[in-house]
Each structure stands twice: as structure tokens, then as C-alpha cells.
Phi, psi and omega in degrees: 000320180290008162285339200284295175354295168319303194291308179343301174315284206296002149315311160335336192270345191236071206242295196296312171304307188297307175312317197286335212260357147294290176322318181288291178315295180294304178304324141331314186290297168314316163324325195279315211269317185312329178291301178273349157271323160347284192302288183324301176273355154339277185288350163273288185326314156321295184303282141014246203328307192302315184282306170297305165107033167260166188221355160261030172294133166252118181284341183273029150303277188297332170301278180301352152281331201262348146314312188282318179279347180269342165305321190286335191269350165302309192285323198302320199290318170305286148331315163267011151288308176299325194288280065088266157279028170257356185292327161327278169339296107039227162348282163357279164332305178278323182304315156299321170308303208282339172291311180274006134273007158273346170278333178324296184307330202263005182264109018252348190296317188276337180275356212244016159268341183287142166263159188308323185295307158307308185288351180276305151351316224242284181305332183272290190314288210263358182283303178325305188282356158299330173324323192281339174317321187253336173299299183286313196235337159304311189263358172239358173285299166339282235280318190305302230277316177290329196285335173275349212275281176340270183346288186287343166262352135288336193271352185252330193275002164279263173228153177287305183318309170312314193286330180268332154329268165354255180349325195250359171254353162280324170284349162293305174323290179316335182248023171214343179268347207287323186252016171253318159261005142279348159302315174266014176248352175324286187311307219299288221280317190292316160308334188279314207258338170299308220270340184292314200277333196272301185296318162347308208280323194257353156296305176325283197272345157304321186266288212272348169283005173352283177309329217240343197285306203263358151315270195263049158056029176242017180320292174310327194281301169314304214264352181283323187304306170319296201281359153270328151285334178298333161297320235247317148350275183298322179271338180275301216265350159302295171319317195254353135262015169273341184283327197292325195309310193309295190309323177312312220264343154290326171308301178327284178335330199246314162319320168282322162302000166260324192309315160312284187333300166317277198324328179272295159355278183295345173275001148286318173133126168266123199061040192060358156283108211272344163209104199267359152076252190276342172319318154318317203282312197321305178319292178330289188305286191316350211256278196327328207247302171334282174325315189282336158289347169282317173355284172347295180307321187290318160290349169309302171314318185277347148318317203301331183277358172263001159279325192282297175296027106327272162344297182270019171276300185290321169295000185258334194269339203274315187299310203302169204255119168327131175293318187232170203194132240237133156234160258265302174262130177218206187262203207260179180278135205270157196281312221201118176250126177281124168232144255190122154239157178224095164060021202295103181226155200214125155230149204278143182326119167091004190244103186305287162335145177247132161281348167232121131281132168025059187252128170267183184148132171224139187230163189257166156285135181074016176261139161245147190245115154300159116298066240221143168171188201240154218267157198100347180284346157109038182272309183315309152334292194280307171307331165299329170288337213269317183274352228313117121328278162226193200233116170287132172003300206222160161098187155199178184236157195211143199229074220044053168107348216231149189243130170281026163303323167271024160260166193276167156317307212269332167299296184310309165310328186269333176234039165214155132237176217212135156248060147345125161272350171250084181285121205263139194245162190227140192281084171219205184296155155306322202295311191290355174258275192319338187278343179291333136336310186174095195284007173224053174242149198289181164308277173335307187284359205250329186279288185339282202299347181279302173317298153325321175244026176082010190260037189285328162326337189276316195280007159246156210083276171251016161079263191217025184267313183299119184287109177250151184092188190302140162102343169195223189282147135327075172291167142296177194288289185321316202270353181253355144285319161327319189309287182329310217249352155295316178274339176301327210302307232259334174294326162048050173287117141352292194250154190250125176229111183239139183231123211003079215289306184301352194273131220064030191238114148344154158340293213265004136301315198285336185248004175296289158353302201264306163313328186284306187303315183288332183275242200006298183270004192292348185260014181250139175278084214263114150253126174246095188296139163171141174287329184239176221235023168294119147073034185274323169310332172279028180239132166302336164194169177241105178246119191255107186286165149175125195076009180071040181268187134227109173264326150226165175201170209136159158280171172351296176297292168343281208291320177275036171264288187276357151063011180290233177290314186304315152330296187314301211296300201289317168339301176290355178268000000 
């Protein structure tokens, strides 16, 4: 239950809407229980008057109560439906936000044990199933505890004996069934959010592994795995309307049996009256109508351990602490950048290796640098730190003298761009996976940089219109590194980090590239990671990695000078 604690608060914030959408519920209820005790006693009382053969009952009093309660119990429903979820809704809402702003800070260091499917599952899935906190259980909890407080303080003003009867067999109900079956759907609901999130997960990489599934024949192997969570799915959610049924038909049960109770009670005489006549059917019918507002809580109750693993699902991902952290302000972004490591070493969590050791490096404004080394060697690395992505151990990094641990987020984003090696294409329009680049650049210029990088091809037909990604076109490996290096161009940072910005490109593309790149980028402070060794004499130096080492570094001329690795590498072509 203290998982529950966090989300609570945030109620707080829609506290008059939510309070509005409890009040609306307990006057319903009451509207409910008045109606059929009303009613009840109406029509006995009718009956009576018809068989004794008095003539001053007045019927249009009890008429007009029973009128009154069922408008009101129409409206109350209505309304507090409305109420009710939108204040939910709501609530959600602020909940979602705040979850996918605790996700940010943690991408990538913090994330990178979640797989998409899960983490998607924990934000949509389990934020969702938080709902029932305030539907299933707040508000019909609320709601019991008045309805006996009422129930038993009118019902008393009759016969007392009756009423705290009543009474103490509805608050009995309340403190032993609602927690006897949240014990027993507890295990049922913490497997329905394992097994949701697992199937998620394995939907997930089923769909996006297509190809690669049905390439070496294991597509069927994958999907017996899916139908056996999905059976294990299924017998939990099976378990868990068998509970809900169990529960249902003990509340009846328990509900006829006050109902007896009242009956047998009230047929002794009420209020000292030895023939209390429709008083009877009044206890009765209120027993009967009383019980049916209790109903809820017990299944609510049996939900609750699949809300609480929810909770402490979402709280695993919301507590953690960022590996890395922003400060609120810094200076502004420089025209031109030096950038500098000092002794910089970095190993990846739970990895004994260090993927950098003690790596040093100074690039000047306006230098461009290759990066070259076999793979693994900590060049992809060193660009993560450089964004960082993480923070190294030991050393630091600097950014015209200022270590960039002090720039603010929004400095550090302005003064860099990235040629990602795995370039994520979004499923939108051409404009909008370019305008994310540069969110005020015109039609024109947007057509200009696609021409620029060889991509004019895209623009025909619906233009910068065309719909990429699921749902329309498909690049290829080359045209989505074009991409890449089309939004760095258009991003127009001082320093450039391209990782292996050429792979999957032809010849006379790569050198197409490496010319764009190189004119394009010349007052820019260039580092560039890449395996091969096309047009690398057009870089101010060469740094040959290895072990997280720099074993050499020179230009071009240099390094086949020193006959070292760098030599070796041109040798083998």
C-alpha cells in the first residue's frame, strides 16, 4: 500500500474536481438507496391502506419522494460520471508528463537495461491501470463508509437496534471482505502486469525482427514463445474473473442474509411498535439497496494488487537518479570551438574494461579530425561522451576552455551536431524529420539541403510533403546517412561529430560526401569516427585508436611516413 503514496499526492493537484466527483457518487448512491427503500415502503404501505381501508394516506408525498429520487439518482450518475473521469483523465495526464519527464534525464545510461517494448508498456499500460486507484477504489471506498454512516443514522431514528444492526453488518462486510480479496487476486494482478509487459515486449521485437526471423527460420519459434505467454496471459486473467465472480456472489450472499436478518428483526416490531406493517419492507428494501453500494469495494479491492505492481513498476523507473545532470544555466554558444580532453577515461557500467583510458586530444577551431580504428575500439564512445550520453570516470572534457559539465542542456544541444550511426527516421512528413534540425528553416532551404546531399529524389511527387517511415517511404542505409548529414548541415553547430557519416554510401557518393563535408563544414570543428580510408588526406589529422589507446595520430603524409597502423590499414586496400 505505501506504493500507492506517491500517486496519492498527486491528487492534490485536481483535489476540488476529484472531491466534487466523490460527492456526486455518495449522493447517487444515496439517491439509490432512497429509491428502493422508498419505493418498497410505498408499495406496502399502499397495500396496507388498500386492505385496511384507511383513506387518509396521502399518496402524493411518498410519490413525489420516489420521483425525486429517481431524477436525482439519473442526474447524480450522470454527472459524476462526467466529473469523475474527467478529473481522472486529468490526474493521467499530469502523471504521464511527469513520468516521461523523469525519462528523459535517464536516456541513455538509465534506460538501457529497458527494452522499447517495456518501457513502452510502463509508460501507456501501467500509468493506464493507475486509473482504477481513484475509480475502483477511492471513490467507492469513500463512498461505503458514508453510505453506512447515513444508512445507520436514518435508520436509527425508527428503531436503533435495527439500524446499528444494519450498520455493524455493512462495516463488518467492509473491514473483512475488501482485504480478504485483495490478498487473494494480489499474486493474480502482480502476474497480469508481469505477463502484459513481457507480452509487449516480445510483440515488440517480433514485429520489428521480421526479416531477420523469417530469413533463418525462426519466426514460428518466436511466435510458440508469444502464444505461451499469451496462454499464461490468459489463465491469469481467467483467475482473476473467477475472483471477481467468487466475490460478486459472496456480497449477494452476504447481502441476503442481512436482508434475512432485517426481516426476521423487523417483524418483531420496530421502534416498539409490535406491528410495524411497510416498516418492514422499508428495513428490508434499505438492507437490500444499502449492500448493492457496497458491491464495488470488493472487487476493486481485488484489482488493487495489479494497481500496486503497476506503481511500484512506474516508481522504479521515476526514482532513479540521472547519470548525468544539466545545470539550469551557462554561457552562450561561441561562433567557434576549441575542444580539449585531458586523461579522459570511461568504462561502461558492470564492464571491468575501460573503453577509453587516459585518451587525450585537442582539436582547434576549424580542425577537422578523422577517427579511425577496428571496431570496439571506444571511437563511438568518445563521441558519447563528447553529447554526453555519459560522463567520464576520470579526466575531463572542454569546450573552448569550460568543461562541459557546466553548460546548461540547451548550450551543449547548440553546439554540437551529431551524424548518428544508427539514424532513426520518424515516422512523419520530409519536412518534419528535417525541421527537428532546424525548426525555422524555410521550404526552400530544406529543398536546397536535400539537393545538397544528393537526395533531390525525395522531392518528387508530394515534395517535402512525403510521408517517411511506417505508413509511407522506406530509406535505404545510404539515404537515411544522407539524412543524417542533411540535418547536421541544417543544424549549423560550431563543432560537428559524425559517426560514420559514409557507410552505405558508394564510391563516388563517399566522396561526394566527404567534399560536401569537408566545403560545407570548413570554419567547423569537425571530428569524424569511420572505418574506411576513402579521402581521409582531406582531414588536418588522423587519430588511429585502439584499446581505448590513441596509438597514432598526423595527417595523412605523416602517418604513411611512420609505415605504423595507419600504413598497415592503406596496405591491405
Amino acid at each position: 500500500m505505501r506504493a500507492l503514496l506517491p500517486y496519492l499526492t498527486l491528487y492534490k493537484r485536481h483535489k476540488w474536481m476529484l472531491t466534487l466527483g466523490i460527492v456526486l457518487a455518495i449522493v447517487t448512491l444515496l439517491a439509490s438507496i432512497g429509491l428502493l427503500t422508498l419505493s418498497g415502503w410505498f408499495l406496502s404501505a399502499s397495500a396496507v391502506v388498500g386492505v385496511t381501508g384507511i383513506y387518509s394516506f396521502n399518496y402524493m408525498l411518498p410519490a413525489a419522494g420516489v420521483r425525486g429520487a429517481a431524477i436525482t439518482r439519473t442526474a447524480g450518475r450522470y454527472f459524476e460520471r462526467l466529473v469523475s473521469h474527467d478529473a481522472t483523465f486529468r490526474v493521467l495526464q499530469h502523471l504521464r508528463i511527469y513520468t516521461f519527464s523523469k525519462l528523459l534525464p535517464l536516456s541513455p545510461a538509465g534506460l538501457s537495461r529497458y527494452g522499447q517494448g517495456e518501457l513502452l508498456n510502463r509508460v501507456v499500460a501501467d500509468v493506464d491501470t493507475l486509473d482504477h486507484l481513484y475509480l475502483r477504489v477511492l471513490s467507492p471506498l469513500v463512498g461505503a463508509f458514508v453510505v453506512i454512516m447515513v444508512v445507520t443514522l436514518g435508520l436509527s431514528v425508527l428503531d436503533f437496534t435495527l439500524a446499528i444492526t444494519l450498520g455493524g453488518i455493512m462495516l463488518l462486510t467492509l473491514f473483512i471482505l475488501p482485504p480478504l480479496f485483495y490478498q487473494a487476486g494480489k499474486s493474480t494482478g502482480q502476474s497480469l502486469t508481469h505477463l502484459r509487459g513481457q507480452y509487449r515486449q516480445q510483440l515488440t521485437s517480433w514485429l520489428q525482427g521480421q526479416a531477420e526471423l523469417t530469413i533463418f527460420g525462426a519466426s514460428e519459434r518466436y511466435r510458440a514463445q508469444m502464444e505461451a505467454t499469451e496462454l499464461q496471459w490468459h489463465e491469469a486473467q481467467r483467475r482473476q474473473s473467477e475472483l471477481t465472480a467468487l466475490s460478486q456472489a459472496v456480497m449477494l450472499l452476504v447481502g441476503a442474509l442481512a436482508v434475512v436478518v432485517m426481516l426476521w428483526m423487523a417483524s418483531g416490531g420496530v421502534g416498539g411498535n409490535t406491528q410495524p406493517g411497510a416498516l418492514i419492507a422499508l428495513f428490508v428494501f434499505c438492507a437490500l439497496a444499502a449492500f448493492e453500494a457496497l458491491a464495488p469495494v470488493t472487487g476493486a479491492f481485488q484489482h488493487l494488487g495489479q494497481v500496486i505492481a503497476s506503481a511500484l513498476r512506474i516508481t522504479e523507473l521515476t526514482e532513479q537518479q540521472p547519470e548525468v545532470t544539466f545545470p539550469d544555466a551557462g554561457s552562450p554558444v561561441s561562433e567557434q570551438v576549441t575542444l580539449t580532453l585531458r586523461d579522459v577515461s570511461f568504462s561502461y557500467p558492470g564492464q571491468a574494461q575501460k573503453a577509453l583510458d587516459t585518451l587525450s586530444l585537442k582539436a582547434q577551431p576549424g580542425e577537422h579530425i578523422a577517427i579511425l580504428g577496428r571496431t570496439g575500439c571506444g571511437k563511438s564512445t568518445l563521441l558519447q561522451l563528447l553529447t554526453r550520453a555519459w560522463d567520464p570516470q576520470h579526466g575531463e572534457i572542454l569546450i573552448n576552455e569550460q568543461p562541459i559539465s557546466a553548460l546548461s542542456e540547451t548550450t551543449l544541444r547548440q553546439s554540437i551536431s551529431v551524424v548518428p550511426q544508427r539514424v532513426h527516421l520518424f515516422s512523419a512528413t520530409l519536412r518534419d524529420n528535417l525541421l527537428l534540425a532546424a525548426p525555422h528553416a524555410s521550404d526552400d532551404t530544406l529543398s536546397a539541403m536535400l539537393c545538397r546531399v544528393g537526395l533531390d529524389k525525395l522531392l518528387e511527387g508530394d515534395g517535402l510533403n512525403a510521408w517517411l517511415g511506417e505508413g509511407g517511404r522506406q530509406l535505404s542505409g545510404g539515404e537515411l546517412r544522407r539524412l543524417a548529414i542533411a540535418r547536421a548541415l541544417l543544424h549549423d553547430a560550431p563543432l560537428m561529430l559524425l559517426d560514420e557519416p559514409t557507410e552505405g554510401l558508394d564510391a563516388t557518393t563517399e566522396s561526394q560526401m566527404l567534399e560536401l563535408i569537408g566545403d560545407a563544414m570548413r570554419d567547423k570543428t569537425v571530428l569524424m569516427v569511420t572505418h574506411r580510408l576513402r579521402g581521409l588526406s582531406r582531414f588536418d589529422q588522423i587519430i588511429v585508436m585502439d584499446n581505448g589507446h590513441i596509438i597514432e595520430q598526423g595527417n595523412h603524409a605523416d602517418l604513411l611516413a611512420r609505415q605504423g597502423r595507419y600504413y598497415q590499414f592503406k596496405q591491405r586496400l
